[in-house]
Every structure is written in C-alpha cells, then in structure tokens.
MIDOSE-1310 file (N, C-alpha, C; in nm, 2 decimals, decimal comma, always signed):
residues 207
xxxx	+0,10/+2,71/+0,03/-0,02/+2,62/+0,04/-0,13/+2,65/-0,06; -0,16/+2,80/-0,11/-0,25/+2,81/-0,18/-0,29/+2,77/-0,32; -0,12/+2,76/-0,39/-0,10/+2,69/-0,49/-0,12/+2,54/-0,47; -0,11/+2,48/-0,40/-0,14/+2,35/-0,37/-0,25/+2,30/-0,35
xxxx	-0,35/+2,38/-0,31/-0,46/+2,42/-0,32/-0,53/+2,42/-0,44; -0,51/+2,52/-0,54/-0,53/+2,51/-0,64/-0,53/+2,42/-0,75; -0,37/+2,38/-0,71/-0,34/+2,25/-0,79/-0,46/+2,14/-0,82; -0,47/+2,12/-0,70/-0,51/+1,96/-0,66/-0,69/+1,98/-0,74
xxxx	-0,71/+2,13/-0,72/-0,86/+2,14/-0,72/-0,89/+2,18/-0,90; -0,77/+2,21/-0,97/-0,75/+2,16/-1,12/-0,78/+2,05/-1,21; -0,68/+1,97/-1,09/-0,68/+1,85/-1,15/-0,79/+1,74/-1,07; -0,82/+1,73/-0,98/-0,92/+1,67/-0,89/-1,09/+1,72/-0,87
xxxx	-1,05/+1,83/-0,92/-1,20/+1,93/-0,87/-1,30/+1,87/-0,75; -1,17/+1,91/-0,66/-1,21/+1,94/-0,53/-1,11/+2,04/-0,40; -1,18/+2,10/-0,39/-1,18/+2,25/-0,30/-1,08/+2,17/-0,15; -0,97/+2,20/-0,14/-0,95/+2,13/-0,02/-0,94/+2,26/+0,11
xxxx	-1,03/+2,30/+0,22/-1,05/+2,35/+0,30/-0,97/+2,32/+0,38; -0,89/+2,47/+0,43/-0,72/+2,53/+0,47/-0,77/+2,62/+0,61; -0,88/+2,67/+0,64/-0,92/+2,77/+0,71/-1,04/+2,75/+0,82; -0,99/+2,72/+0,91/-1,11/+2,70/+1,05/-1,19/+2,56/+1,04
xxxx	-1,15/+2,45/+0,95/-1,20/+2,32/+0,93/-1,14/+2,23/+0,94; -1,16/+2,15/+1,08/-1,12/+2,01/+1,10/-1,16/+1,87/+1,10; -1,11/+1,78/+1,03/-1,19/+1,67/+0,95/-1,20/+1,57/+1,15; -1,35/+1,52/+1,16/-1,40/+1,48/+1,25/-1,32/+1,34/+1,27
xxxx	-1,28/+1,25/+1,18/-1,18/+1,11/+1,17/-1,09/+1,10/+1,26; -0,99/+1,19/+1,14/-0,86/+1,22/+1,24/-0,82/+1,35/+1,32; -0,89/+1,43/+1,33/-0,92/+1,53/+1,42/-0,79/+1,63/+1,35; -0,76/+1,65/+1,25/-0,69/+1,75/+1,20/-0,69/+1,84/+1,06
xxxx	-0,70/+1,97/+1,05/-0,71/+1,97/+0,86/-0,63/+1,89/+0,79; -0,77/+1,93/+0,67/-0,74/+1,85/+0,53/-0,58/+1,91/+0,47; -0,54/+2,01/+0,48/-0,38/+2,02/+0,45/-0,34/+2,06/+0,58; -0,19/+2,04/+0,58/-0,13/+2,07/+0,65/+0,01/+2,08/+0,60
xxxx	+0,02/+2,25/+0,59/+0,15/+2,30/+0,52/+0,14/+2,20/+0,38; +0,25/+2,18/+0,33/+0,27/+2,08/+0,18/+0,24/+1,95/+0,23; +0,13/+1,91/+0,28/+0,09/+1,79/+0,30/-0,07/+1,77/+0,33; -0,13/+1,67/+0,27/-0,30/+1,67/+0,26/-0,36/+1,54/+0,30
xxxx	-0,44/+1,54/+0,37/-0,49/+1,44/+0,48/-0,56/+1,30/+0,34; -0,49/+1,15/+0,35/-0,56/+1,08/+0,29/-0,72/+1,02/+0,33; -0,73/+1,04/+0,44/-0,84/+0,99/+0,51/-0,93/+1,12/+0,47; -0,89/+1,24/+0,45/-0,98/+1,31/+0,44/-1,05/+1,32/+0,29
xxxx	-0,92/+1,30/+0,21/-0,99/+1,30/+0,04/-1,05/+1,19/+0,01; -1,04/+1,09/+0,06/-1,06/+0,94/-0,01/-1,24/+0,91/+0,04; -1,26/+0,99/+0,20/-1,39/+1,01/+0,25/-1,47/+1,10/+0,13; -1,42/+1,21/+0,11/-1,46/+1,29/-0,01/-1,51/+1,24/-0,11
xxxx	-1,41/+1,13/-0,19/-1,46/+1,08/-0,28/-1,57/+0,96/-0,25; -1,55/+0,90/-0,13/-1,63/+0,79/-0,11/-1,75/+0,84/-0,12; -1,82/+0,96/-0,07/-1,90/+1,00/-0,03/-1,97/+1,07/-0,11; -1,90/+1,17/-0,24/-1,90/+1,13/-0,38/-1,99/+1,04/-0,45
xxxx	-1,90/+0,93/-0,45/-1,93/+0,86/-0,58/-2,10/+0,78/-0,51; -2,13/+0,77/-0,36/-2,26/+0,74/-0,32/-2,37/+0,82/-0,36; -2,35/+0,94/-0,39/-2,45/+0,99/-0,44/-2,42/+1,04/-0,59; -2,32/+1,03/-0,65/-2,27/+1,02/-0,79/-2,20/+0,89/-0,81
xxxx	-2,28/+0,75/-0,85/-2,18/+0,70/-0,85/-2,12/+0,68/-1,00; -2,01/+0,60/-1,05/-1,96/+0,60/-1,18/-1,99/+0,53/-1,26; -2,02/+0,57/-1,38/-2,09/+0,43/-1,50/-2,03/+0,43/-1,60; -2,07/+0,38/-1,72/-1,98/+0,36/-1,85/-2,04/+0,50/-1,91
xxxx	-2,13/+0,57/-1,91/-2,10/+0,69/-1,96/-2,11/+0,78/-1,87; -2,00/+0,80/-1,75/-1,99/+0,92/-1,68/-1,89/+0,97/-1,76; -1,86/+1,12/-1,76/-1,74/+1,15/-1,82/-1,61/+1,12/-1,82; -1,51/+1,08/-1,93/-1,40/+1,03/-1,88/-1,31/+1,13/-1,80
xxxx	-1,34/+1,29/-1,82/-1,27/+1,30/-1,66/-1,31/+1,33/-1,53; -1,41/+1,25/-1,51/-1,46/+1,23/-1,37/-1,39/+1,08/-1,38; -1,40/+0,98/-1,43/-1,31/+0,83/-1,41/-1,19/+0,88/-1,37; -1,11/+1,00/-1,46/-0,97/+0,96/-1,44/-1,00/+1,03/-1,27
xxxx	-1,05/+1,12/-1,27/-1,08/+1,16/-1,09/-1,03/+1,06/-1,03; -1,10/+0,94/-1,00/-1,16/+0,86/-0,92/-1,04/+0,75/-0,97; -0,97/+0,75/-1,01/-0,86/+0,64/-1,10/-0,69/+0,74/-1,03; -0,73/+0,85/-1,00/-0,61/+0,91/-0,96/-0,60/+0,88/-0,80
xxxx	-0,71/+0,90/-0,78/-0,78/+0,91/-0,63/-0,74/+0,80/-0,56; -0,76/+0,67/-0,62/-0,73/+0,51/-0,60/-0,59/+0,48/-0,60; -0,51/+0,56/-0,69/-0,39/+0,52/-0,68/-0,33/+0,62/-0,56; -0,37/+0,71/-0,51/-0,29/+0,78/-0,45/-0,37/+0,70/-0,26
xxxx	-0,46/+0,68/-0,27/-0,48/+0,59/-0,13/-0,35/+0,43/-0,18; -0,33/+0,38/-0,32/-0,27/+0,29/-0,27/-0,11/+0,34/-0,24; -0,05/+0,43/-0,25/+0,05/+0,44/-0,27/+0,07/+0,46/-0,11; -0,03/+0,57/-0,07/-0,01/+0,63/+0,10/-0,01/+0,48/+0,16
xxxx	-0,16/+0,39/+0,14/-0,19/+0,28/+0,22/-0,13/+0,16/+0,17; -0,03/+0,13/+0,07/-0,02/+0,03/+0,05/+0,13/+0,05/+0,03; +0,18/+0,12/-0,08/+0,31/+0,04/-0,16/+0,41/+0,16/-0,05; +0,40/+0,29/+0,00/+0,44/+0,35/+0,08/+0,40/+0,40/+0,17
xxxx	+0,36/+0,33/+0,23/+0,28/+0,34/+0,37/+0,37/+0,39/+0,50; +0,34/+0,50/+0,58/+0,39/+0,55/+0,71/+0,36/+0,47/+0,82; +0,43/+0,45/+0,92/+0,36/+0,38/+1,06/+0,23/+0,48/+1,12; +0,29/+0,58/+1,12/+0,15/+0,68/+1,18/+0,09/+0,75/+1,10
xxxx	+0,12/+0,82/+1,09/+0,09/+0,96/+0,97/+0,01/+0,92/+0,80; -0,13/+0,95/+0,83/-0,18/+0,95/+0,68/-0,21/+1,06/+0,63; -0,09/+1,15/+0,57/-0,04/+1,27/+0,58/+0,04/+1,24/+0,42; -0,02/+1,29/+0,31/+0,08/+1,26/+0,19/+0,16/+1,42/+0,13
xxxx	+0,24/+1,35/+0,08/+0,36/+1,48/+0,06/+0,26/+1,53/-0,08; +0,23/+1,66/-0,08/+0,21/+1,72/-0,19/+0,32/+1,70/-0,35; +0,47/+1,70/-0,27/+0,52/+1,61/-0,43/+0,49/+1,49/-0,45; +0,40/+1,39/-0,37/+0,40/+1,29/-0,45/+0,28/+1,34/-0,52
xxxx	+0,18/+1,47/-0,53/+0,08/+1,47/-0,57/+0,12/+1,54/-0,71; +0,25/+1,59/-0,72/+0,27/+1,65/-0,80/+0,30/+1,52/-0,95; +0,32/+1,42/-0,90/+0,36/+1,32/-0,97/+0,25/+1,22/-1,04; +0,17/+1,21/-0,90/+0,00/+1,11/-0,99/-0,09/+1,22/-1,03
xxxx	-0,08/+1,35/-0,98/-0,15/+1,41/-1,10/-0,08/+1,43/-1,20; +0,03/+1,45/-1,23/+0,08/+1,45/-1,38/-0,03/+1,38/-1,47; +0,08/+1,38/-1,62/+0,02/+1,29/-1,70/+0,03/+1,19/-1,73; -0,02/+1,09/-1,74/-0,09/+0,93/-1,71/+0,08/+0,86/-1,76
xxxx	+0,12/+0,97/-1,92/+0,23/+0,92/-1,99/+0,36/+0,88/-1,89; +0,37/+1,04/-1,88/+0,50/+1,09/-1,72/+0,50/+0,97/-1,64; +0,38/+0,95/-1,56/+0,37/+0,85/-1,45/+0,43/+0,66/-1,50; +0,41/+0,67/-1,64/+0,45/+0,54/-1,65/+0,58/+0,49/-1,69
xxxx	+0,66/+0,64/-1,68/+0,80/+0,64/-1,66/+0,85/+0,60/-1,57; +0,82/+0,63/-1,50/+0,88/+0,59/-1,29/+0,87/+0,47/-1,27; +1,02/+0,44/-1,20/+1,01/+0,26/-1,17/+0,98/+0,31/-1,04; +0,83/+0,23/-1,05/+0,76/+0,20/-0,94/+0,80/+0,07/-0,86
xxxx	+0,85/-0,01/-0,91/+0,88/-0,14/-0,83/+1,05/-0,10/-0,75; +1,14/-0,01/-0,82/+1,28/-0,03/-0,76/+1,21/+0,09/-0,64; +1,13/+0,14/-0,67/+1,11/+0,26/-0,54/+1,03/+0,18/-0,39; +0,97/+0,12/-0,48/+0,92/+0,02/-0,35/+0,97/-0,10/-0,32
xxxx	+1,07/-0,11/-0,32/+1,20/-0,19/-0,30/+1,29/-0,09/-0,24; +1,34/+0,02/-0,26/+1,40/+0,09/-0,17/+1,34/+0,14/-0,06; +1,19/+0,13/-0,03/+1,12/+0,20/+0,07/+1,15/+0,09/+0,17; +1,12/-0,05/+0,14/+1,11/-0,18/+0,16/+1,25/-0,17/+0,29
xxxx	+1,33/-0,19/+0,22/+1,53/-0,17/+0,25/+1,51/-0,02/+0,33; +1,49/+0,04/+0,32/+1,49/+0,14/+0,38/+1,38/+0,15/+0,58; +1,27/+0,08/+0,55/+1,19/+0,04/+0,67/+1,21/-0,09/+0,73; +1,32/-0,18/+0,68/+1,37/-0,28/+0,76/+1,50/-0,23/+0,81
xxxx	+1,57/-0,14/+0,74/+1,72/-0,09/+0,81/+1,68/-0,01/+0,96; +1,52/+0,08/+0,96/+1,50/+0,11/+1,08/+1,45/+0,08/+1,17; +1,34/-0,08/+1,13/+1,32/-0,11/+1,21/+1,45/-0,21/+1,28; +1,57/-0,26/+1,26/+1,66/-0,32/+1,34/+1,70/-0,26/+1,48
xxxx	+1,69/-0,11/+1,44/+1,73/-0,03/+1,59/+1,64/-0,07/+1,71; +1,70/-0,06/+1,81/+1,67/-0,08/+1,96/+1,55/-0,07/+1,97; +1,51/+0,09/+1,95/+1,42/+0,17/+2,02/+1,26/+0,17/+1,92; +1,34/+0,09/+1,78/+1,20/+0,11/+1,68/+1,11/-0,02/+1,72
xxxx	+1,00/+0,00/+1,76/+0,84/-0,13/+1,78/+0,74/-0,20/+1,64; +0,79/-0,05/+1,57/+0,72/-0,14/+1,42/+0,80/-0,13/+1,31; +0,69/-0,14/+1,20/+0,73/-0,12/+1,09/+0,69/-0,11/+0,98; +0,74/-0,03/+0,88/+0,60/+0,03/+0,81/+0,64/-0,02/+0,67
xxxx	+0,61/+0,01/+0,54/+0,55/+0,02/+0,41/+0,53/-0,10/+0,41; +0,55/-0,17/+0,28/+0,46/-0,32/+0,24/+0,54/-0,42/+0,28; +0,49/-0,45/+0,35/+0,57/-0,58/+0,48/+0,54/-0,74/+0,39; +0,37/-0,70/+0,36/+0,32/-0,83/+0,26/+0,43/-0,88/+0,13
xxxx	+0,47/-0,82/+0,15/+0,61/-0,83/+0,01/+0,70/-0,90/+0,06; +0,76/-0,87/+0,21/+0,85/-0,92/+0,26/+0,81/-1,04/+0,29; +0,66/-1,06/+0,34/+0,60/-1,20/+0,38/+0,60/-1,30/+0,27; +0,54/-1,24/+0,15/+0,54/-1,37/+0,01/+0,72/-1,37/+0,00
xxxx	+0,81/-1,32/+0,03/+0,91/-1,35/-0,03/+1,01/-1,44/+0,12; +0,96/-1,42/+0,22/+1,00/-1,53/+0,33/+0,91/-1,66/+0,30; +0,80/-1,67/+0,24/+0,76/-1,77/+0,20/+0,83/-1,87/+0,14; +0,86/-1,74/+0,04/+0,91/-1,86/-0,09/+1,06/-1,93/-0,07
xxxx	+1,11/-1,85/+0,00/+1,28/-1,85/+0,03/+1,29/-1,88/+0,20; +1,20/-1,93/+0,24/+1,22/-1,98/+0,32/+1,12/-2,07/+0,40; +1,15/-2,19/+0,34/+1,00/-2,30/+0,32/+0,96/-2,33/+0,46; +1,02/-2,33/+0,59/+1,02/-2,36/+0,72/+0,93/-2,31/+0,80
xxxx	+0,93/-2,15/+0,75/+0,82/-2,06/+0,80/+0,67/-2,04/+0,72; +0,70/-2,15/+0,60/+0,56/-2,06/+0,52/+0,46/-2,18/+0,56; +0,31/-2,14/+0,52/+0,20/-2,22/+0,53/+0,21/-2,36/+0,39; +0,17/-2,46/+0,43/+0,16/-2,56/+0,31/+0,05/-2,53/+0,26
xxxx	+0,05/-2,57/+0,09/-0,01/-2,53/+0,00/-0,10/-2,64/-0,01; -0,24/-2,70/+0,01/-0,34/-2,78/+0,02/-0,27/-2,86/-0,14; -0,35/-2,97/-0,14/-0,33/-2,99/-0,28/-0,43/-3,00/-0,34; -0,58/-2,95/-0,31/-0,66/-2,98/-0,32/-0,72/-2,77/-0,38
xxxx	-0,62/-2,72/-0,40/-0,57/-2,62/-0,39/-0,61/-2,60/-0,54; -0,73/-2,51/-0,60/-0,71/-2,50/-0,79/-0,74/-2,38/-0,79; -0,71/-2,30/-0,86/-0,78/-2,20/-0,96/-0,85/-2,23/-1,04; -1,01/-2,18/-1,05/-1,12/-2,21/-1,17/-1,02/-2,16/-1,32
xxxx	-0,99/-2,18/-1,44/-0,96/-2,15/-1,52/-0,97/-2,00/-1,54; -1,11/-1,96/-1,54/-1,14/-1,87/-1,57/-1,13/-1,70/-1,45; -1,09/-1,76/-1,34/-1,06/-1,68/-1,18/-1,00/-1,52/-1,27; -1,02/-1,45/-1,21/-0,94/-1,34/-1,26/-0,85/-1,27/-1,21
xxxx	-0,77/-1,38/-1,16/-0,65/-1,38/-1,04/-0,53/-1,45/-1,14; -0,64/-1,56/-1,18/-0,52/-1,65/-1,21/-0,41/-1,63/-1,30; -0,30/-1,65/-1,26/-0,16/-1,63/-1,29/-0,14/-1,51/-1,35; -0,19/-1,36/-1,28/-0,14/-1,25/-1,24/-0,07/-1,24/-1,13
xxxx	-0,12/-1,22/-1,05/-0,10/-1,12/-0,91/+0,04/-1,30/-0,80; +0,20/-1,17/-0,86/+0,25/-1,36/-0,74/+0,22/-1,40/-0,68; +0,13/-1,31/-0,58/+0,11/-1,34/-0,44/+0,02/-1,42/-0,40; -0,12/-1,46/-0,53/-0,20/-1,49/-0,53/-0,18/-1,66/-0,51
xxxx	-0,07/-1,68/-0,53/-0,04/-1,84/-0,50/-0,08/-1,85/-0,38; -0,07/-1,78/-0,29/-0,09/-1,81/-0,12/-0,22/-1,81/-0,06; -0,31/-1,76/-0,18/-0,48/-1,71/-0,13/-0,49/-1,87/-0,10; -0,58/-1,87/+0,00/-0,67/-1,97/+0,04/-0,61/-2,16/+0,01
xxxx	-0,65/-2,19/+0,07/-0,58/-2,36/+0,03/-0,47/-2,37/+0,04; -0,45/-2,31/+0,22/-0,35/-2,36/+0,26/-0,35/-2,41/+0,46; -0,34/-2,46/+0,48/-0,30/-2,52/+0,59/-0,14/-2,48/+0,69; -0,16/-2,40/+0,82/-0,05/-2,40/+0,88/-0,08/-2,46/+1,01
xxxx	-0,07/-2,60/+1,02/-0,08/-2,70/+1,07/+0,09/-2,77/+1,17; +0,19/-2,75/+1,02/+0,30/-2,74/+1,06/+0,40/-2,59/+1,16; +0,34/-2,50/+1,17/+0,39/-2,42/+1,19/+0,38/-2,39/+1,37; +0,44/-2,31/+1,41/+0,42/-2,28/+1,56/+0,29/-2,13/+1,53
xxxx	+0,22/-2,17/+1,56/+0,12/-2,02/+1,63/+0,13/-1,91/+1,72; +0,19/-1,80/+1,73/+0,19/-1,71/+1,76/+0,30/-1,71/+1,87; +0,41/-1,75/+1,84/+0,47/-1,81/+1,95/+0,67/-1,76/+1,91; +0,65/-1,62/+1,93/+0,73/-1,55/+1,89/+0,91/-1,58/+1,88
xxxx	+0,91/-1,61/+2,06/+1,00/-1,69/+2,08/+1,09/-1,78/+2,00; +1,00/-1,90/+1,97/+1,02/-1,97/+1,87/+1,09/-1,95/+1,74; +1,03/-1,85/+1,71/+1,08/-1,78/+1,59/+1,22/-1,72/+1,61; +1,22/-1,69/+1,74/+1,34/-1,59/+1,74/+1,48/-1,64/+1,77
xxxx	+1,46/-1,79/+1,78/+1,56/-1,88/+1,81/+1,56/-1,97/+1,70; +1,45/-1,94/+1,58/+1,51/-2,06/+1,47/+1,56/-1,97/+1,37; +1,55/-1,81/+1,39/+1,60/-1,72/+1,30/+1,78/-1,70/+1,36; +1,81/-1,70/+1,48/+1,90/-1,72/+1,58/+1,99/-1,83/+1,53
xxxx	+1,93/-1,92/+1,46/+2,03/-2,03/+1,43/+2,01/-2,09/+1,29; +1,95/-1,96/+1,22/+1,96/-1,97/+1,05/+2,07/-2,00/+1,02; +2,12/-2,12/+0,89/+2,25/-2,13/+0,81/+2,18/-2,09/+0,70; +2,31/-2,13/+0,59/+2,28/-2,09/+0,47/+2,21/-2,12/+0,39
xxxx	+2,20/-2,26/+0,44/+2,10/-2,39/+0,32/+1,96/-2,32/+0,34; +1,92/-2,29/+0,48/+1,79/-2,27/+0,49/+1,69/-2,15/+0,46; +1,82/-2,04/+0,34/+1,75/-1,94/+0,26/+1,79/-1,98/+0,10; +1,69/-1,97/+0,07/+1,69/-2,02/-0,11/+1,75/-1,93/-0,17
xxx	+1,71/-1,76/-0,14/+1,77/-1,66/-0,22/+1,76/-1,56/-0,09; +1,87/-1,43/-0,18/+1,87/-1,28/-0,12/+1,77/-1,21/-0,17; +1,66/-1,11/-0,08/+1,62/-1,00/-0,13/+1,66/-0,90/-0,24
C-alpha cells in the first residue's frame, strides 16, 4: 500500500491517509489494501478547487490534476461502474495516471462493451436484483433497435445550430422533445410479456 500511496501522491499531489482516518460519507478509509475510496478523492478535489479554483493561467499541471481526477470518477461512476462498491482498483490508477499518450492507446469503447456483456450475463441469474456498469448504453441502443419500447421523438424537436451537443454525443438524439404518451408507465409486467413474445422482425439489430 505504501507505494500506492506514493504513487498517486506523485502524480496527483495528494497525500492519501492509510492510518487511524475514516472518511465521514462512506464511513471507511481512503485506501483500502490496493484499492482507494472515489467518494473520498473526488470530495478532495471538490473541495480543492472551492477554495483553489482553476483558470486559464493556473498551472498546467494542476489542470492535468483535475482532468485526471474527472476521468477517473467517470470511469468508477460511469463507463465501469460497481453495483455497491466505490472502491477503484489501484491498476486502473496505474493506467490514467500514466501518460496521456499510453492512455490513448486502450480501446476504451471494446472494454466498455465487454463490461456491458459481462453485467448483463450476471444479471440473468436467479438470485442477481440489479445491475451495474452503463445501462444508459443499453437504453439508447433498445431505443433505436427496438421502436416499441422507445419514447417518440416530438417533431417540433430542433437543435439550435450552434448547441454544443449537436451531432456529437449519439445519445443526444433522445435529450428532451420527446413524448412517451405511447408507452405503458411503470408497469413492469407488461413489459415482461411483450419481451416474452419478442419475434425477429421486432429487433432491428444485435448488440
């Protein structure tokens, strides 16, 4: 742990406390063995940048800080997210702190596609209630591939020209200006009897 320790406080310059200190949130230390509390660093930084906050001439490596910092909450909170545990593996830390170059070698999209496949294989079993990493992936892509369940698209529906959304982000087709009028509301059941009697016509494509 001490090298892990060290590591992080290299490249992060911040001291992560191992000894008689437990973060008030989630009621447990900031490491634990090869693993380091996200809720506890990300408060750190929050808390940080309120009384330091960042400008166009803060140092650039205080940005990359705060740019490393951001990706490593999205990776825990977003693209590989745990059902319980906000608890990140020190090798993934070994990887976004790398160098910026290193990191833009890794296919990030086939890994988050295998996490994907990987937390729908377990959630099938009996005994599993949820289900974890980016589900919203799974949602835009039952959308699109499967018109029956998704919300209608308003037609009244624009992007300003100038939006700084527009025609980046896929998902962004779904923001706002849409109407589920057609759809059943919260009414599980339903669902579980029109997926029960899925054919083939009624999926566009495979995952």
């Amino acid at each position: 742990m001490p090298g892990w320790v060290h590591f992080i406080h290299s490249v992060l310059g911040v001291k992560v406390p191992v000894k008689g200190y437990v973060d008030a949130t989630d009621r447990m230390p900031p490491m634990r063995k090869h693993q380091v509390s996200i809720t506890w660093l990300t408060k750190y930084f929050r808390d940080h940048y309120e009384s330091h906050p960042l400008t166009e001439e803060s140092p650039e490596d205080e940005k990359e800080r705060y740019a490393r910092v951001y990706l490593i909450d999205m990776i825990e909170g977003v693209f590989f997210s745990k059902k319980s545990s906000n608890l990140l593996s020190c090798g993934w830390l070994r990887i976004i702190l790398g160098s910026w170059e290193e990191m833009g070698e890794y296919s990030w999209a086939s890994a988050c596609l295998a996490m994907i496949y990987h937390n729908l294989c377990n959630a099938s079993l009996k005994a599993v209630r949820e289900v974890g990493s980016t589900m919203f992936i799974v949602q835009f892509w039952a959308w699109e591939h499967m018109p029956w369940i998704a919300p209608v698209q308003r037609p009244d529906r624009d992007w300003p020209i100038d939006h700084p959304l527009r025609g980046e982000a896929y998902g962004t087709r779904w923001l706002g200006h849409t109407t589920y009028d057609n759809l059943a509301q919260h009414k599980l059941d339903e669902y579980r009897r029109r997926f029960e009697r899925l054919w083939e016509g009624e999926v566009t494509s495979i995952l």
